[in-house]
N, CA, C and O of each residue as an XYZ file, in Angstrom:
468
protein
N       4.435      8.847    -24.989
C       3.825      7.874    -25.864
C       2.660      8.538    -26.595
O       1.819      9.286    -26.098
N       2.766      8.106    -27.945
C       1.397      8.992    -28.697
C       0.743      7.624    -29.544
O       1.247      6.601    -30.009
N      -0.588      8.155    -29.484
C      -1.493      7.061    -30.256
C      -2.339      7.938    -31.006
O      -2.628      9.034    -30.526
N      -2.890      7.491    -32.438
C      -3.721      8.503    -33.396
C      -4.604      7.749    -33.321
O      -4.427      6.737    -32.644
N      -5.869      7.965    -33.985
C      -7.027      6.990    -34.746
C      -7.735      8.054    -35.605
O      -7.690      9.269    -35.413
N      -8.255      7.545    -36.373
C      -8.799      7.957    -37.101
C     -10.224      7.234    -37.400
O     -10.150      6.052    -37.735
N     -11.720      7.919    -37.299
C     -12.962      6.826    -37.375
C     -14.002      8.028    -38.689
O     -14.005      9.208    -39.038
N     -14.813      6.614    -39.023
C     -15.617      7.715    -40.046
C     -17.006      7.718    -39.065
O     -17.488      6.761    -38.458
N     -17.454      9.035    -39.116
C     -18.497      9.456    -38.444
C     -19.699      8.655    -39.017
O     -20.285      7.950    -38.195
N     -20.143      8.650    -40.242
C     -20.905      7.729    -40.848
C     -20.984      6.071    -40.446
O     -21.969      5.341    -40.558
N     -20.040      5.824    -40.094
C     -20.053      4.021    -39.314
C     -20.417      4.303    -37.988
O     -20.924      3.311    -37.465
N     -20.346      5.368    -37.173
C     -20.500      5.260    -35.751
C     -21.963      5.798    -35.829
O     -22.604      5.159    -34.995
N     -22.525      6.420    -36.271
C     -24.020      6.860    -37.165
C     -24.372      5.167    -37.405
O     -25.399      4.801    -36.833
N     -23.949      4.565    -37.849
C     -25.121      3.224    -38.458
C     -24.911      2.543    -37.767
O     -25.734      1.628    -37.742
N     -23.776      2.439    -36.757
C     -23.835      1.259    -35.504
C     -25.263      1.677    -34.521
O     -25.988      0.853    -33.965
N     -25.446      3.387    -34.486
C     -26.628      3.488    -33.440
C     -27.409      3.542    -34.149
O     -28.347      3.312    -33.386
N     -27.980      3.710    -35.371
C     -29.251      3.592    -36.499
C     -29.510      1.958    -36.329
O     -30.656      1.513    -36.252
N     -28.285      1.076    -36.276
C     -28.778     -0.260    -36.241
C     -28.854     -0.438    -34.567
O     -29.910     -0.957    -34.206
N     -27.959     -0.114    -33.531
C     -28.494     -1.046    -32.118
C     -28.731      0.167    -31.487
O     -28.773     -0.091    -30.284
N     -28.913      1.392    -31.670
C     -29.526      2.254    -30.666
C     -28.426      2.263    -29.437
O     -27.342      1.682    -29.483
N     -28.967      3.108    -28.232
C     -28.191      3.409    -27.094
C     -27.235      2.269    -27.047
O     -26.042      2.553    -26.931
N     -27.612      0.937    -27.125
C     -26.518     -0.159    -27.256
C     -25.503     -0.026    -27.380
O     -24.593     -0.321    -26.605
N     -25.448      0.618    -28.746
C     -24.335      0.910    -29.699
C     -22.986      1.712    -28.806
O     -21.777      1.486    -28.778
N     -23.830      2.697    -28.151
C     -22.803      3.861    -27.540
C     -22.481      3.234    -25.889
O     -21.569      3.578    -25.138
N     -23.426      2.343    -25.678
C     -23.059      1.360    -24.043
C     -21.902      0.626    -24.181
O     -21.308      0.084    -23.248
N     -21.472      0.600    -25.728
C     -19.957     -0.733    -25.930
C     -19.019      0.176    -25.240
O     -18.555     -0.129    -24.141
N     -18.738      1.219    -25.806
C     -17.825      2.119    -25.738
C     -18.348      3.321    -24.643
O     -17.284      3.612    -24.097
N     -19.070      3.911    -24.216
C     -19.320      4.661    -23.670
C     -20.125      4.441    -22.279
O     -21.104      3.712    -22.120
N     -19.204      5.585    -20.902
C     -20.029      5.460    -19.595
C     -21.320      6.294    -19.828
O     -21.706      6.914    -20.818
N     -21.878      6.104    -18.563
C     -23.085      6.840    -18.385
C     -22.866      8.616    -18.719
O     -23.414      9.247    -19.623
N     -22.117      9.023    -17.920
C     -21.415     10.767    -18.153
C     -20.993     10.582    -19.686
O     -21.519     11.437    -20.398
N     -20.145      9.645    -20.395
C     -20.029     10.464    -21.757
C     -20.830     10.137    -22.822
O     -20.834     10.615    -23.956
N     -21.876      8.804    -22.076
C     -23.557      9.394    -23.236
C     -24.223     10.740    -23.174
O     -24.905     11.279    -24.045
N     -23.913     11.157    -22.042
C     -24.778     12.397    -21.671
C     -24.371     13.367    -22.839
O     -25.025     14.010    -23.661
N     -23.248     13.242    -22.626
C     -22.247     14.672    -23.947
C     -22.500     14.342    -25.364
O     -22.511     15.100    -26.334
N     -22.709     13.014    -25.301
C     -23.409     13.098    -27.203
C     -24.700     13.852    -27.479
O     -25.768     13.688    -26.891
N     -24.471     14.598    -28.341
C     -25.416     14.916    -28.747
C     -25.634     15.089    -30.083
O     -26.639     15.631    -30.543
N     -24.404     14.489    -30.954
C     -24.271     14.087    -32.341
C     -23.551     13.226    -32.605
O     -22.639     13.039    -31.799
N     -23.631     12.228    -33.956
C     -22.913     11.642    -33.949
C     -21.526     11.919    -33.882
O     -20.907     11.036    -33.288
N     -20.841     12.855    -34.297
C     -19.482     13.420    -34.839
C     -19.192     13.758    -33.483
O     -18.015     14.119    -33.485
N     -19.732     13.839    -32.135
C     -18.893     13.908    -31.024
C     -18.674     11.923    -30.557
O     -17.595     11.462    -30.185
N     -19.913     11.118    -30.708
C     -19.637      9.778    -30.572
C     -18.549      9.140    -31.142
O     -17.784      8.351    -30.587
N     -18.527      9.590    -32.451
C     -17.066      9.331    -33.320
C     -16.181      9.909    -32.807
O     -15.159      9.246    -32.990
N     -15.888     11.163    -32.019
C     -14.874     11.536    -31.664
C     -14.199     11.126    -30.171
O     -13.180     11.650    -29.722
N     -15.064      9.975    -29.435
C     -15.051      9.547    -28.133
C     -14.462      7.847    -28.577
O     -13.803      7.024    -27.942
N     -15.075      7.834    -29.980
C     -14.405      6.573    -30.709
C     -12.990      6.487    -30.713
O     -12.215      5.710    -30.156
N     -12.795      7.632    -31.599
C     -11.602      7.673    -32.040
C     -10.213      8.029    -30.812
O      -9.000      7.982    -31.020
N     -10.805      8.307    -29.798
C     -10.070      9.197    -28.875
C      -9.536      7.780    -27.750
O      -8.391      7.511    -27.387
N     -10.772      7.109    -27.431
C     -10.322      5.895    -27.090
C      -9.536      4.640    -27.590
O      -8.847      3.867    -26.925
N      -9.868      4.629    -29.195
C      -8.845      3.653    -29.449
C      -7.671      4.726    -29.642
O      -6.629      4.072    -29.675
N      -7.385      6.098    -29.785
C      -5.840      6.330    -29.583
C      -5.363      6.178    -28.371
O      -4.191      5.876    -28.145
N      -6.250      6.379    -27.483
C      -5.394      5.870    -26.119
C      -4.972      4.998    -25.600
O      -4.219      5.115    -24.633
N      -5.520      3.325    -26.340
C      -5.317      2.075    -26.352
C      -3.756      2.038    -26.933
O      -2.792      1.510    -26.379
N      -3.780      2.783    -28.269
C      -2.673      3.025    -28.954
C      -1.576      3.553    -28.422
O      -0.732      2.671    -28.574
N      -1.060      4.483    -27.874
C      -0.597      5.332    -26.735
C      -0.068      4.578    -26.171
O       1.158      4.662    -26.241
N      -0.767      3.205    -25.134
C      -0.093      2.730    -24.085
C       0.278      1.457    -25.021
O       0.374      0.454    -24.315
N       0.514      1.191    -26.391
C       1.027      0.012    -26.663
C       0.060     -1.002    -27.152
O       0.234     -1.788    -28.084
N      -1.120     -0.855    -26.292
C      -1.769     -2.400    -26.813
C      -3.099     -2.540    -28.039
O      -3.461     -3.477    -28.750
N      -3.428     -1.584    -27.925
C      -4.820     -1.198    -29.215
C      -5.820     -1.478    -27.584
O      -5.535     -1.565    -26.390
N      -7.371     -1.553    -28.615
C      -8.758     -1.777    -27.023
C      -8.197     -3.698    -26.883
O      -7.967     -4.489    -27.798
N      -8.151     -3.849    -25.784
C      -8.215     -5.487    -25.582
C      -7.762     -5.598    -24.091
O      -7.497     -4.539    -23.522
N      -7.643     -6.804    -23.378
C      -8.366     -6.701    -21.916
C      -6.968     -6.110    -21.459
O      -7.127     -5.630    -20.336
N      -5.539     -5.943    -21.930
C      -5.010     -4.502    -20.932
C      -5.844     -3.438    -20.618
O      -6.247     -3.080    -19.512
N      -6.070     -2.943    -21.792
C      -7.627     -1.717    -21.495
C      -8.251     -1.650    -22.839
O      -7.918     -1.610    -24.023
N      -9.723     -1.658    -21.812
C     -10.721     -1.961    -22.670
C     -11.142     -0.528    -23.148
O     -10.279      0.339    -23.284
N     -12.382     -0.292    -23.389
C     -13.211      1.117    -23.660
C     -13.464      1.636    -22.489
O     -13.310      2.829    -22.231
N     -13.897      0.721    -21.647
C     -14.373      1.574    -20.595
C     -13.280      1.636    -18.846
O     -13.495      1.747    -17.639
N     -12.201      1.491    -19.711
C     -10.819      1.977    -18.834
C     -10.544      3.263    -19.001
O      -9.843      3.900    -18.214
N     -11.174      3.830    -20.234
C     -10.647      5.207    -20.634
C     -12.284      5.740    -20.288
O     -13.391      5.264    -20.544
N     -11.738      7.163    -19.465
C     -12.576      7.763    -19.408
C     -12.628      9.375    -20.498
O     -11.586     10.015    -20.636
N     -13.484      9.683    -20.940
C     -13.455     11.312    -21.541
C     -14.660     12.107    -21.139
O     -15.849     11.802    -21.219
N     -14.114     13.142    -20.712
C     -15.142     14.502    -20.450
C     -14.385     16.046    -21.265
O     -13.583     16.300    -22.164
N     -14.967     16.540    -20.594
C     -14.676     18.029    -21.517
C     -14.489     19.161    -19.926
O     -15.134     19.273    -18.884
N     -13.193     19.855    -20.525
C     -13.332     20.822    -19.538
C     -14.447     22.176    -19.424
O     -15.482     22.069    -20.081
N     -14.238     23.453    -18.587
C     -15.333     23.925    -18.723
C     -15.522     25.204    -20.187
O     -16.399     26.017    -20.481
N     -14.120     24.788    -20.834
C     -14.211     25.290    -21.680
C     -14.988     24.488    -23.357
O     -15.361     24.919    -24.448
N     -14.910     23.268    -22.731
C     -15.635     22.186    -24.041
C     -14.114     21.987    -24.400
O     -14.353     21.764    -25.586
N     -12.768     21.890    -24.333
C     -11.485     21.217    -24.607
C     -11.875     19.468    -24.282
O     -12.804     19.164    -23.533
N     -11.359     18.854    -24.693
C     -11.744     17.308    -24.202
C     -10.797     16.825    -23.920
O      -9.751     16.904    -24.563
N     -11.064     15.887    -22.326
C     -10.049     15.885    -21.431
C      -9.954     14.311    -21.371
O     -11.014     13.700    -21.235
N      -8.656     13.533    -21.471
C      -8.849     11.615    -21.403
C      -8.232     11.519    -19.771
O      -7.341     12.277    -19.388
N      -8.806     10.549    -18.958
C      -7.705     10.068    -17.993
C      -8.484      8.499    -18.220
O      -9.651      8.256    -18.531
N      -7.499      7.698    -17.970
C      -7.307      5.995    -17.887
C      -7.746      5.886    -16.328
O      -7.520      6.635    -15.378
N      -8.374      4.808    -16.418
C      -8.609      3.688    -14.495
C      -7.306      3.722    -13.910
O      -6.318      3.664    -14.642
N      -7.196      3.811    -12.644
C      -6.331      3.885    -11.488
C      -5.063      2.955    -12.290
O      -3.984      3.433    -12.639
N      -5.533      1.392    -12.494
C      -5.611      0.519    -13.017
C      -4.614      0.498    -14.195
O      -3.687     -0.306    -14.105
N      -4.658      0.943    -14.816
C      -4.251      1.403    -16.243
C      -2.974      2.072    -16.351
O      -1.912      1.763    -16.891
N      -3.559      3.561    -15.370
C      -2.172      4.281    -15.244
C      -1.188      3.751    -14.721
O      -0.037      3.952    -15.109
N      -1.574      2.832    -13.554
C      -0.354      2.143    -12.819
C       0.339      1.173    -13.317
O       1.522      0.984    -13.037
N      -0.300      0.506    -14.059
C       0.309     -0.649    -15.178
C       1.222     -0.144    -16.075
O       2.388     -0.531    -16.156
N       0.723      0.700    -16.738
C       1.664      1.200    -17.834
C       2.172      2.869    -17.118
O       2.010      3.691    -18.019
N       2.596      3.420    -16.104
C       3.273      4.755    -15.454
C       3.078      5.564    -15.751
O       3.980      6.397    -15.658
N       1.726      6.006    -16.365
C       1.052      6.733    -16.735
C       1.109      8.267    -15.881
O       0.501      8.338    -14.813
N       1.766      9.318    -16.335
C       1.938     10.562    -15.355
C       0.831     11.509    -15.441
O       0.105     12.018    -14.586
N       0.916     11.619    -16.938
C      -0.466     12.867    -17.832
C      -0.819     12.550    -18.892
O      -0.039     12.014    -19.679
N      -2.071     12.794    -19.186
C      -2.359     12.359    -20.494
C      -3.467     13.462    -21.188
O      -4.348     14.094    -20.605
N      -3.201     13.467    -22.264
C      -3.368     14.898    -23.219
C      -4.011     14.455    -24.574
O      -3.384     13.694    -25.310
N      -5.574     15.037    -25.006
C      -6.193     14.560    -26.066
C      -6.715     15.711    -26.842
O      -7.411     16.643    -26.440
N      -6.093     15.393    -28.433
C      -6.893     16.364    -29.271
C      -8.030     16.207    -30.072
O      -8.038     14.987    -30.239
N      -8.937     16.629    -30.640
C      -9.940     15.687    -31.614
C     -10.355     16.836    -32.765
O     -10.794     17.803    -32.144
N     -10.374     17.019    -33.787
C     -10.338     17.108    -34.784
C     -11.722     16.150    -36.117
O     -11.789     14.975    -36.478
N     -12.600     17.408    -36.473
C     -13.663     16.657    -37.331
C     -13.239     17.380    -39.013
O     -12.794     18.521    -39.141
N     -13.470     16.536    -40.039
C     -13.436     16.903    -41.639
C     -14.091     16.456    -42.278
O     -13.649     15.309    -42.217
N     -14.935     16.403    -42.968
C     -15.375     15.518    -44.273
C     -15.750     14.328    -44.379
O     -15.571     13.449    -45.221
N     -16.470     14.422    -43.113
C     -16.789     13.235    -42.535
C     -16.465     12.060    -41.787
O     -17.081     11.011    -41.600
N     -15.050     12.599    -41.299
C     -14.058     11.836    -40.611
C     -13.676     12.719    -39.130
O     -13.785     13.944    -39.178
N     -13.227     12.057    -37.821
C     -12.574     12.150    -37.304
C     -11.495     11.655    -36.819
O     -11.380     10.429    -36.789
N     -10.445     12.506    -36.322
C      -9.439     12.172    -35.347
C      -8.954     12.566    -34.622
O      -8.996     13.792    -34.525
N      -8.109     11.711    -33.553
C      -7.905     11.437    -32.135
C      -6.698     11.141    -31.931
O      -6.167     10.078    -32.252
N      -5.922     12.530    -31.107
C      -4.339     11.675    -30.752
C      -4.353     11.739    -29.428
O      -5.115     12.577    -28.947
N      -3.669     11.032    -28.640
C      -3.148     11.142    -27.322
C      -1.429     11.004    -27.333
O      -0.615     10.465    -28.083
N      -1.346     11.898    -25.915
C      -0.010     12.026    -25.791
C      -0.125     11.969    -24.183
O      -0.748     12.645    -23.365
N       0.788     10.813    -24.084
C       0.753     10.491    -22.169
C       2.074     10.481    -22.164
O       2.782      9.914    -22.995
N       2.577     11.363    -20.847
C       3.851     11.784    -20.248
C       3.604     10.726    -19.124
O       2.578     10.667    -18.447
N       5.007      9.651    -18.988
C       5.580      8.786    -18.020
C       5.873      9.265    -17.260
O       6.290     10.405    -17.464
N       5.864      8.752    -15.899
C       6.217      9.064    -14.473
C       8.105      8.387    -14.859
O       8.233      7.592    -15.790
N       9.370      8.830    -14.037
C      10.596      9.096    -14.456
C      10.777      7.440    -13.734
O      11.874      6.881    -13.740
């Protein structure tokens, strides 16, 4: 199953210019505030989560929300998605695989999750 998104870095920039840390508490745990350290990685934690919503079928809504999906980075800085226990088991979730990609003021986000048989 694959899900894309695509977000403009500039809107995820004026959601925290207007509510501050708030902004990044909708969508983001404690560990992947830590890893922002620009907007264009916040946009890219944006975009990465609603492709994974996408992926399993439903977009963000209470199958899984934002903070069902987790993202970190391996120790190479590659960025790594896994879903809540929760999540995977609902929808047979085996592996799941994220790319992210910045341009011109845009990013995007695909996931690709391999089913259990």
């Amino acid at each position: 199953m694959i899900g894309i998104d695509i977000t403009s870095v500039d809107r995820i920039k004026r959601m925290y210019e207007k509510f501050g840390i708030r902004a990044y508490e909708k969508f983001l745990n404690p560990k992947e505030i830590e890893l922002v350290k620009k907007p264009e990685t916040a946009a890219g934690f944006w975009a990465a989560k609603e492709a994974a919503s996408k992926a399993i079928g439903t977009g963000i809504g209470a199958a899984c929300g934002f903070h069902d999906i987790k993202i970190s980075k391996s120790e190479l800085g590659a960025p790594l998605i896994k879903y809540k226990k929760r999540v995977r088991k609902a929808f047979n979730i085996k592996d799941s695989h994220l790319s992210i990609t910045h341009d011109a003021g845009f990013v995007i986000a695909v996931v690709v999750n391999s089913l259990k048989k």
